[in-house]
C-alpha positions in Angstrom: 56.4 20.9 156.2 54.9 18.7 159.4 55.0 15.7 157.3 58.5 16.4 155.9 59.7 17.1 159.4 58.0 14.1 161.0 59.4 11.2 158.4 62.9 12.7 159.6 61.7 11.8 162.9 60.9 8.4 161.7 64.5 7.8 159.8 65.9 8.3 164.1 63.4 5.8 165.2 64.9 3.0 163.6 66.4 0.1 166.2 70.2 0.0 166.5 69.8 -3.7 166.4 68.7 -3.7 162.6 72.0 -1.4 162.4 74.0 -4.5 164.4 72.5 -7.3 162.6 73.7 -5.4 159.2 77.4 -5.4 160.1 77.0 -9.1 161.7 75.7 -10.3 158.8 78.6 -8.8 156.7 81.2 -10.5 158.9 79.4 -13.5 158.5 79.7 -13.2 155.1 83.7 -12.6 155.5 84.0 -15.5 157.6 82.6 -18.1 155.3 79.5 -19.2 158.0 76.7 -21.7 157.1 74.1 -21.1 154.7 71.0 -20.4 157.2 73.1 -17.6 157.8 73.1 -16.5 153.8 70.1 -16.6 154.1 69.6 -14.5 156.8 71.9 -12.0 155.4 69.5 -11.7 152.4 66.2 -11.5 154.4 68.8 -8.6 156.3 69.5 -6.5 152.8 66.3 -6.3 151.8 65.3 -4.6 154.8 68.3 -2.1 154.2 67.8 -1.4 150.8 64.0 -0.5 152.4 65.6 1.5 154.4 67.6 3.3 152.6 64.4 4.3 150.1 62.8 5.7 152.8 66.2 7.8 153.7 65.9 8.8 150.2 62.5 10.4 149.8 62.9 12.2 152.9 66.0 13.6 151.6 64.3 15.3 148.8 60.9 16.3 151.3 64.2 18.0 153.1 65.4 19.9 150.1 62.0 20.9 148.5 61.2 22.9 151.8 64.5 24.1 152.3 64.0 25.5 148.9 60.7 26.9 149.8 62.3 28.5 152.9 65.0 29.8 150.8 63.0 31.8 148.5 61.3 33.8 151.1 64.1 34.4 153.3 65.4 35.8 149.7 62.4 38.5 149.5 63.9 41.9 150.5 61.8 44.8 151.8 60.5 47.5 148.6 61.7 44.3 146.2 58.3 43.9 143.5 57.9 40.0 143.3 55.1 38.4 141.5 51.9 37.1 143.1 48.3 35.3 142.3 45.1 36.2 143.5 44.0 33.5 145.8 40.8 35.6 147.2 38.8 38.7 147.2 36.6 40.0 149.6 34.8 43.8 149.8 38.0 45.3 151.0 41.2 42.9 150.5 42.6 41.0 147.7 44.6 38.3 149.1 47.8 37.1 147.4 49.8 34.1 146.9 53.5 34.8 146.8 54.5 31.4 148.1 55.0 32.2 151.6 53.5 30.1 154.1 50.4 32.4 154.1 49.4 34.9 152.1 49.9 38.6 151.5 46.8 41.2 151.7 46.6 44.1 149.9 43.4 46.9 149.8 41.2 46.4 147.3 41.5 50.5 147.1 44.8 49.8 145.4 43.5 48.5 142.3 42.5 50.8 139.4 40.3 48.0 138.2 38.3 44.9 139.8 40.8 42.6 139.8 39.9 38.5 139.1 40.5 35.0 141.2 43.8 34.2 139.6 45.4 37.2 138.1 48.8 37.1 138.1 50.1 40.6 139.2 53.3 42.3 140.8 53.4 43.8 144.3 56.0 45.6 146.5 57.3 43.8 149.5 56.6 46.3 152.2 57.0 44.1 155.3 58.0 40.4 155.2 55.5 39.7 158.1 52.6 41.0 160.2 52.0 40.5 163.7 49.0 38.3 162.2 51.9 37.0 160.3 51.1 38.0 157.1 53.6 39.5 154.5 52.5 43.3 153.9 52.2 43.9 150.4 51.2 46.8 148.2 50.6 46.6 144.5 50.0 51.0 144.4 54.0 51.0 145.2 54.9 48.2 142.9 53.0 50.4 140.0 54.6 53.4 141.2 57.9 51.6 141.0 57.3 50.2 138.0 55.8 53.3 136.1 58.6 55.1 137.0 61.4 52.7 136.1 59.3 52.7 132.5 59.4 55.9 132.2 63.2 56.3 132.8 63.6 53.7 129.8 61.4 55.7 127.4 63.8 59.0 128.1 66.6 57.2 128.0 65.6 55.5 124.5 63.6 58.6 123.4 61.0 57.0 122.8 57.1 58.6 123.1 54.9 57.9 126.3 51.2 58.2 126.6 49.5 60.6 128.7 46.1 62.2 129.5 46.0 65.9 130.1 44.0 66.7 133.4 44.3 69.8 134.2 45.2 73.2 133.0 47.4 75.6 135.0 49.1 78.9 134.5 52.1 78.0 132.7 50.8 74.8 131.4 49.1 71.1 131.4 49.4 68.9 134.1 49.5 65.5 132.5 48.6 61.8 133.7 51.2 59.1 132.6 49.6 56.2 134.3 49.8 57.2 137.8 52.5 59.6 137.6 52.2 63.5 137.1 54.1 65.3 134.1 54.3 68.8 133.4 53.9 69.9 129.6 54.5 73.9 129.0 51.5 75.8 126.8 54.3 76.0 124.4 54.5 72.7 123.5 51.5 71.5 123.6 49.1 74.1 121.5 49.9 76.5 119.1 50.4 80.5 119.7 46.6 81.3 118.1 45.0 79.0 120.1 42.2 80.3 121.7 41.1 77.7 124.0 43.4 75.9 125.5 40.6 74.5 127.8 39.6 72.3 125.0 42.7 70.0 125.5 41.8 68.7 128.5 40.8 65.1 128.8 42.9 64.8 125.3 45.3 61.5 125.1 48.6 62.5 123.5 52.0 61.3 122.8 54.8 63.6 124.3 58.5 62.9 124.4 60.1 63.2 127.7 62.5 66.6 128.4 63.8 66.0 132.0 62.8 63.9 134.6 63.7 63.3 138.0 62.4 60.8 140.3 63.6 62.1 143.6 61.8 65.2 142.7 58.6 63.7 141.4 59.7 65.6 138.3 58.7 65.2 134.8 58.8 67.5 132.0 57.0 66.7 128.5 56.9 68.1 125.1 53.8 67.1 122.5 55.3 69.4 120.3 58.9 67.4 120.2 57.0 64.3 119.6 55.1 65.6 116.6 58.6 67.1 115.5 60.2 63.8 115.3 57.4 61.7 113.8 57.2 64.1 111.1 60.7 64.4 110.6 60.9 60.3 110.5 57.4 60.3 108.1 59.3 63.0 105.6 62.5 60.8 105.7 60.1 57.8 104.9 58.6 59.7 102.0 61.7 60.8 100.1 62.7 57.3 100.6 60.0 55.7 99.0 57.7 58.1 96.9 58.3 58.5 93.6 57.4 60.5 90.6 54.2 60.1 88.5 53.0 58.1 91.6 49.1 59.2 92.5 49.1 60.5 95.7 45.9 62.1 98.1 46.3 65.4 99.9 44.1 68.1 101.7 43.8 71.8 100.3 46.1 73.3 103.1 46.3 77.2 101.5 45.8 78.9 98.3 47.8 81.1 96.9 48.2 83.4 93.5 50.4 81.3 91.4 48.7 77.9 92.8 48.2 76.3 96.3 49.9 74.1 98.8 48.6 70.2 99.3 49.5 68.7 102.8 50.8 65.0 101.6 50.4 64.4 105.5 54.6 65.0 106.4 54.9 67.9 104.0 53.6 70.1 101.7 53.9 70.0 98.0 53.1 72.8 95.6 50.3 72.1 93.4 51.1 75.7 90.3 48.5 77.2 88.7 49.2 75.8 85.3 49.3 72.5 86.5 45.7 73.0 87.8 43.2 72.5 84.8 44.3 71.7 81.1 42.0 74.9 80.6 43.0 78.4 81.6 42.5 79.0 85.2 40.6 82.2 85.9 40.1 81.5 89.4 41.8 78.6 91.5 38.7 78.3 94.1 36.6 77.4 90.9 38.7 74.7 90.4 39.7 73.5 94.2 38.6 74.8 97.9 40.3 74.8 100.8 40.4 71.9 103.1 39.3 69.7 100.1 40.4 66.5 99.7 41.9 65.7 95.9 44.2 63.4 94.5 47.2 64.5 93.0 50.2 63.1 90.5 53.6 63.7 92.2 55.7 65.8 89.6 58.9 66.5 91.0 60.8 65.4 94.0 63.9 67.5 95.6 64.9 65.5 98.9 67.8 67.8 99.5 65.5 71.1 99.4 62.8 69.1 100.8 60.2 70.1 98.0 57.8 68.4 96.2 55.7 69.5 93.4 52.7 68.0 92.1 49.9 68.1 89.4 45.8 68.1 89.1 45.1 68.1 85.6 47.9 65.3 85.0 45.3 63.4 86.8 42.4 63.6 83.9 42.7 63.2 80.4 43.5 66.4 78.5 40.7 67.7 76.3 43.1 69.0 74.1 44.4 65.5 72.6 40.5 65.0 71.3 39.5 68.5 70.8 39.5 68.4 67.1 37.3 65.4 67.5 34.8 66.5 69.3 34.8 70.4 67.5 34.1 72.3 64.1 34.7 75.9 63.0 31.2 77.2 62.6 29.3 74.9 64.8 27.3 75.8 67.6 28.1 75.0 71.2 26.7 75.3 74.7 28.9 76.6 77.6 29.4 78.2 80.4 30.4 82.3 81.1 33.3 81.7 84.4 34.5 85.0 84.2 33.6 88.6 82.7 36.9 91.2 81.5 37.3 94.6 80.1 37.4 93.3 76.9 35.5 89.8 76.9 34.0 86.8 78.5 35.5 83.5 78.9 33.6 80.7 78.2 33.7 77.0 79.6 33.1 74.4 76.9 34.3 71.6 78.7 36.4 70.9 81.9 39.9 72.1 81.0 38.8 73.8 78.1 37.8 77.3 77.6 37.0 80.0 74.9 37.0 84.0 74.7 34.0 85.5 73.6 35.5 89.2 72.2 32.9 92.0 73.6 32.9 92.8 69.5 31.1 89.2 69.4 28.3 89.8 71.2 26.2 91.9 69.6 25.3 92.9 65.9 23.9 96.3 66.6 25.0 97.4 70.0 28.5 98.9 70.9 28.9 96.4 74.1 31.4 98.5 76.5 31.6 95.6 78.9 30.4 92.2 78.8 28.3 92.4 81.8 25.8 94.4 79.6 24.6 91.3 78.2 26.1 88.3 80.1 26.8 87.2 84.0 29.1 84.6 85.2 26.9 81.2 85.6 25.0 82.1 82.6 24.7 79.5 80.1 24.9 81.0 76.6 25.0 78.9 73.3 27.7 80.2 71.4 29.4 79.3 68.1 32.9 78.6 67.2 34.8 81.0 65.5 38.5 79.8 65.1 41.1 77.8 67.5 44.7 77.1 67.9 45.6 74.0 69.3 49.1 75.1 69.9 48.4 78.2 72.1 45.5 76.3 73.1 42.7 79.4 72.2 39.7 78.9 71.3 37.9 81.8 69.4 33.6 82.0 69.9 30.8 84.2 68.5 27.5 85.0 70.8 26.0 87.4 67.4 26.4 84.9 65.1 23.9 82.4 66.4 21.5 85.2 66.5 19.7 87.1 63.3 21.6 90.3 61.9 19.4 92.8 61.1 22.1 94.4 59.0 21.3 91.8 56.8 17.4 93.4 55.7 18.4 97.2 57.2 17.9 99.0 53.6 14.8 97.0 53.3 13.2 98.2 56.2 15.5 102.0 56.3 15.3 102.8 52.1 18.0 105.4 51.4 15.6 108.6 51.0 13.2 107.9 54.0 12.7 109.8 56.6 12.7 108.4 59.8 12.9 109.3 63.9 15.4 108.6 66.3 17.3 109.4 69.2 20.2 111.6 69.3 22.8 109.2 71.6 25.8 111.2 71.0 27.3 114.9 70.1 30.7 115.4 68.9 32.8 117.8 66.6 31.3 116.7 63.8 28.3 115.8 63.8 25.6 113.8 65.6 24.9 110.2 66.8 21.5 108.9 66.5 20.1 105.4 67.5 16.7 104.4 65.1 16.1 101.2 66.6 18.1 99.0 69.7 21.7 98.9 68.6 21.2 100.2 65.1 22.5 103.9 64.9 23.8 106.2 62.4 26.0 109.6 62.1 24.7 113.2 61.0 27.2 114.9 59.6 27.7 118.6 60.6 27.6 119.8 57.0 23.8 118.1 56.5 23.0 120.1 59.6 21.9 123.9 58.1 21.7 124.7 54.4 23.1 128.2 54.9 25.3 127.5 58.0 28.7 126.5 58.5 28.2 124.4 61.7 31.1 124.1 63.8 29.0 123.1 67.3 26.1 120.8 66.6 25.2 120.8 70.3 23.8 124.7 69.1 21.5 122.9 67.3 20.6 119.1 68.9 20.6 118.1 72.7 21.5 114.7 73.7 18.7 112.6 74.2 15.8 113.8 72.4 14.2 112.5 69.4 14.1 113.9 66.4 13.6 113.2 62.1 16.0 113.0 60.0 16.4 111.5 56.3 18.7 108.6 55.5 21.3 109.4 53.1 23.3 106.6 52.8 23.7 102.6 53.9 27.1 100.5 54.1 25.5 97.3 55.5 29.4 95.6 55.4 30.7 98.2 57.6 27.0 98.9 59.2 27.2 102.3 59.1 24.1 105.2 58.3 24.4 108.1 57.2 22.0 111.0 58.0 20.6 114.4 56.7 18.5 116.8 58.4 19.1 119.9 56.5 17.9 117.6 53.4 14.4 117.4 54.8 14.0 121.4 54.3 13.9 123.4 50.8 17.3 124.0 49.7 17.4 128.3 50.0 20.3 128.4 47.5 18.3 126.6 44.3 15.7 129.3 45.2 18.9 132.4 45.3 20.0 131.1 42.4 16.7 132.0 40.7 16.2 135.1 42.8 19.4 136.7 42.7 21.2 135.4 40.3 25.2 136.4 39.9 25.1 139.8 38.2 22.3 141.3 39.9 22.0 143.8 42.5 20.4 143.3 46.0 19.7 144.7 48.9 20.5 143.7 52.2 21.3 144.7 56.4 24.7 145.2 57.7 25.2 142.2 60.0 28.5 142.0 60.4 31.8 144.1 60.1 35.0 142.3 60.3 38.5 143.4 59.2 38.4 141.9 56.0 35.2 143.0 55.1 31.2 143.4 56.0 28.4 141.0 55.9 25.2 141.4 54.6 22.2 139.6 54.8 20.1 139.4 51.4 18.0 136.4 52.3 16.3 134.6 55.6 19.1 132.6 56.2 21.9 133.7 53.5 24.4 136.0 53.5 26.7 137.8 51.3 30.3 139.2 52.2 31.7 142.2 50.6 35.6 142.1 51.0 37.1 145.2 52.0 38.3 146.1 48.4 34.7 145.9 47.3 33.4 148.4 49.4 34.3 151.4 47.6 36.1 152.8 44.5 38.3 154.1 47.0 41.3 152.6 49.4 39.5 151.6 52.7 41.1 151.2 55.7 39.2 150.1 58.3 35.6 149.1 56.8 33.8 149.9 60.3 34.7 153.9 59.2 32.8 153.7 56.3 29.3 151.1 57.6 27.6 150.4 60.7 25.6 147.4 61.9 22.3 147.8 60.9 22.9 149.8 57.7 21.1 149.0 54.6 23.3 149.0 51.2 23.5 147.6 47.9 25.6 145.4 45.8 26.0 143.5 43.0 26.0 139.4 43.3 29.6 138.4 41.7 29.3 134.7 42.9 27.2 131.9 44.7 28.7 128.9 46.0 26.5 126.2 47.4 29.1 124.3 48.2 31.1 126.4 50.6 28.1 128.0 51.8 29.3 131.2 49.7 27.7 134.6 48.1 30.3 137.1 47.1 28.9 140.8 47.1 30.5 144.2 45.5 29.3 147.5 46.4 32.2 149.0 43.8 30.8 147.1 41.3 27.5 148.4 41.9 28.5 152.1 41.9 30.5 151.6 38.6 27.0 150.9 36.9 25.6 154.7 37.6 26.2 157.1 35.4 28.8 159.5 37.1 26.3 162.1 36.5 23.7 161.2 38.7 26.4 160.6 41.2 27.9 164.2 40.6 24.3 165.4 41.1 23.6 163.6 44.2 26.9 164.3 46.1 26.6 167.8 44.9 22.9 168.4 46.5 24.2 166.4 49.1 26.8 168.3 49.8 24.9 171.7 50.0 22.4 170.2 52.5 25.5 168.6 54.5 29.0 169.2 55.7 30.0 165.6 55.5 28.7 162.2 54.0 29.6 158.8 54.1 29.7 155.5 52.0 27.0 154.4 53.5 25.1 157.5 52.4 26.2 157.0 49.0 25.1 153.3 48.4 21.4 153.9 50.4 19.0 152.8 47.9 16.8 155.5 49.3 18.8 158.4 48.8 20.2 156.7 45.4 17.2 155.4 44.1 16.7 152.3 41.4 
């Protein structure tokens, strides 16, 4: 500025005679004069055009400073300008924003340790100091800034940054770079959050609500923010996903009928059939929760916004190379995943799995439920029975890869030997008893007793104990044994056959009176019955008038069937055989010795005699 002012100075210090001697030498020129003067004229424009360079230059020095004044006279008080860092010192940064000296600011207004050079923007707060100095701050120009940022991104709805710093009653308080927001609980965490504390020092995106500048107001929602991005990413998706493409999800739930995979935007339903090529017994043996798997997208509904999606179209399926890899009547290892009422499944290979029928398991024993012989995890070789690749069952055997003992059971049981065993069950008729693990046969009720009809074997056998018994018969295709215990006693009715044979007479107790007739007893264990019409040559009404319990009589054997258990008895048969005479005789003395008799007097072998 000095030098600019002083070559002005210069330009008024030039002699009025050089100014003279210009316009003499032009009316010399005019005029015609001689030629010293031509030449004096042109020793005269040199110094002019001189002159007039020098006019020139300072003309420019002129307008260059004028410019320079210009520009600050155009700074306005709060207007942010740019600057440079010229200098720093423990407490001031000093600026350069082409004044004649330099603005200072406090080195407390910068967030980090600024650098010789820097080019940064400051607030004008004062255009001059009484040190004259332009008072700057760079705090204000931030502030300014921020908030004229900030009023963009709301008006353009577009996401800010912000730290969370501190938790209050209603909500966060937030840091957006210098200026305080306000985010409500509600849209920052979810309802079952727990510990809300946990979010603060978190950096996250919110969208802008309300804001107010005047107020020093500012309202944010995280949960708009993830709204919209997730709204844009599901647009995105439906836009350019498409099906059979392989896609990676997390486990997000699981469910009955299959379980939901979060494809990051949305979730797609991954079904139970669409799972394993194999029967799926139980989705958590196939995927867990919060796993990570990939998936083949199956279906895509952009209007309802669904997608559905597939495991096992991810693998190979067994099922096209089954027939390849297995034979009917082989043997196979596997694996038992899950135990039923009425089986065991068995896992041959991933995606492919085989009943084993509880009638499968065992040669001998009558398996109720498979977890008598098998848990899940065991590994069991197994053979294969029958499949159908259609239905996609597979049949298998656990008995048939071990050694059926049914096979050699009349070598080691003979029919006619007697052997012991346990009696496992009682029923109606007859007896259950087990001779060896899982081999058991039946005792019939009517090869109980000889002489007895047996209508309640539990009279006879208690469930539980051992006992002998003689085998009868073997059916080794339907494995079934049948026993005899009565067999392993004499038979009482080959030895009453030769006793009393039909025709003769014997004598036996009254041990029973019923209304169709009495029973006798003639043997240990045998008795006879004497029908009501046999017990006297006369019409009997009621047969307890006529015999008690207890009474001995006689009668005449009419029949004796072993089959049925049988021995028919007639006590009118028997008195037919006396001679009326001796019967006269006796009922006569009888009579003179007694008012009354009765039948039972009449038949007593003691008063009769043989």
């Amino acid at each position: 500025m000095e030098n600019g002012y002083k070559k002005l100075e210069d330009l008024n210090e030039i002699p009025e005679s050089n100014i003279t001697d210009e316009t003499e030498l032009h009316e010399k020129a005019k005029t015609g004069q001689s030629k010293e003067e031509d030449n004096e004229k042109d020793e005269n424009r040199e110094k002019e055009d001189e002159i007039l360079e020098k006019v020139e230059l300072e003309e420019e020095s002129m307008a260059t400073m004028s410019k320079v004044l210009e520009n600050f006279t155009s700074f306005e008080e709060g207007e942010i300008i740019k600057g440079k860092i010229v200098s720093i010192n423990p407490d001031s940064v000093f600026v350069d924003i082409g004044y004649k000296s330099e603005g200072e600011i406090s080195l407390s207004e910068f967030k980090e340790q600024p650098n010789l050079g820097d080019e940064i923007e400051v607030m004008v707060i004062r255009k001059e100091s009484r040190e004259g100095r332009p008072i700057l701050s760079k705090k204000k120009a931030d502030e300014t800034l921020k908030w004229e940022e900030l009023q963009q991104s709301y008006e353009k709805n577009k996401p800010v940054e912000g730290k969370i710093i501190k938790m209050e009653k209603a909500g966060f308080e937030v840091d957006l770079g210098g200026i305080k927001g306000f985010a409500p609980m509600y849209q920052v965490i979810d309802k079952k959050e727990k510990n809300p504390e946990r979010f603060i020092g978190e950096i996250l995106p919110f969208k802008i609500e309300r804001i107010n500048k005047n107020k020093n107001n500012i309202t944010l929602s995280h949960k708009k923010y993830l709204e919209e991005k997730r709204e844009e990413e599901i647009k995105r998706f439906f836009s350019e996903r498409k099906v059979g493409e392989i896609i990676e999800g997390t486990v997000k739930d699981i469910v009955n009928y299959g379980a939901f995979i979060n494809l990051g935007c949305i979730d797609a339903l991954l079904h139970i059939n669409d799972i394993s090529w194999g029967k799926v017994t139980s989705i958590t043996n196939h995927i867990k929760k919060g796993e990570r798997i990939k998936c083949k997208i199956l279906a895509i509904d952009p209007e309802n916004r669904k997608v559905s999606v597939g495991l096992k179209q991810t693998m190979p399926n067994p099922w096209d190379t089954f027939e390849e890899k297995y034979k009917r009547g082989n043997r196979y290892k596997g694996e038992v995943t899950k135990l039923t009422n009425f089986g065991a499944f068995v896992k041959l290979e991933e995606g492919i799995e085989g009943l084993l029928h509880v009638s499968e398991m065992s040669w001998t024993k009558r398996i109720r439920h498979p977890r008598e012989v098998l848990r899940v995890g065991d590994k069991v070789e197994i053979m294969l029975l029958d499949y159908d690749l259609n239905k996609k069952t597979v049949s298998l055997g656990l008995k048939q890869v071990l050694p059926n003992p049914w096979d050699t059971i009349d070598e080691k049981y003979p029919v006619g030997s007697t052997v012991r065993g346990k009696v496992t069950k009682i029923t109606d008729f007859g007896v259950f008893i087990e001779i060896e693990d899982g081999i058991e046969g039946v005792l019939f009720s009517e090869d109980i007793s000889w002489t007895k009809q047996v209508k309640n074997p539990g009279e006879f056998f208690t469930k539980g104990k051992k006992v002998n018994v003689m085998v009868l018969s073997i059916d080794k295709e339907n494995r079934r044994i049948k026993f005899g215990y009565k067999q392993l006693m004499k038979n009482p009715w080959e030895a009453l056959k030769v006793k009393h044979p039909v025709g003769s007479v014997v004598t036996g107790k009254v041990t029973g009176i019923t209304e169709f007739g009495v029973f006798l007893k003639i043997d240990k264990d045998i008795e006879g019955l004497i029908h009501i019409s046999q017990l006297s040559n006369e019409r009997v009404e009621d047969p307890s008038s006529v015999v008690k319990i207890g009474d001995e009589i006689k009668a005449v054997v009419l029949e004796i069937n072993e089959e049925k258990r049988k021995v028919t008895l007639s006590v009118k048969d028997y008195l037919n055989r006396l001679e009326r005479e001796d019967i006269k005789k006796y009922i006569a003395d009888d009579i003179s010795e007694e008012a009354s008799i009765t039948l039972g007097d009449i038949i007593d072998l003691n008063k009769i005699g043989t």
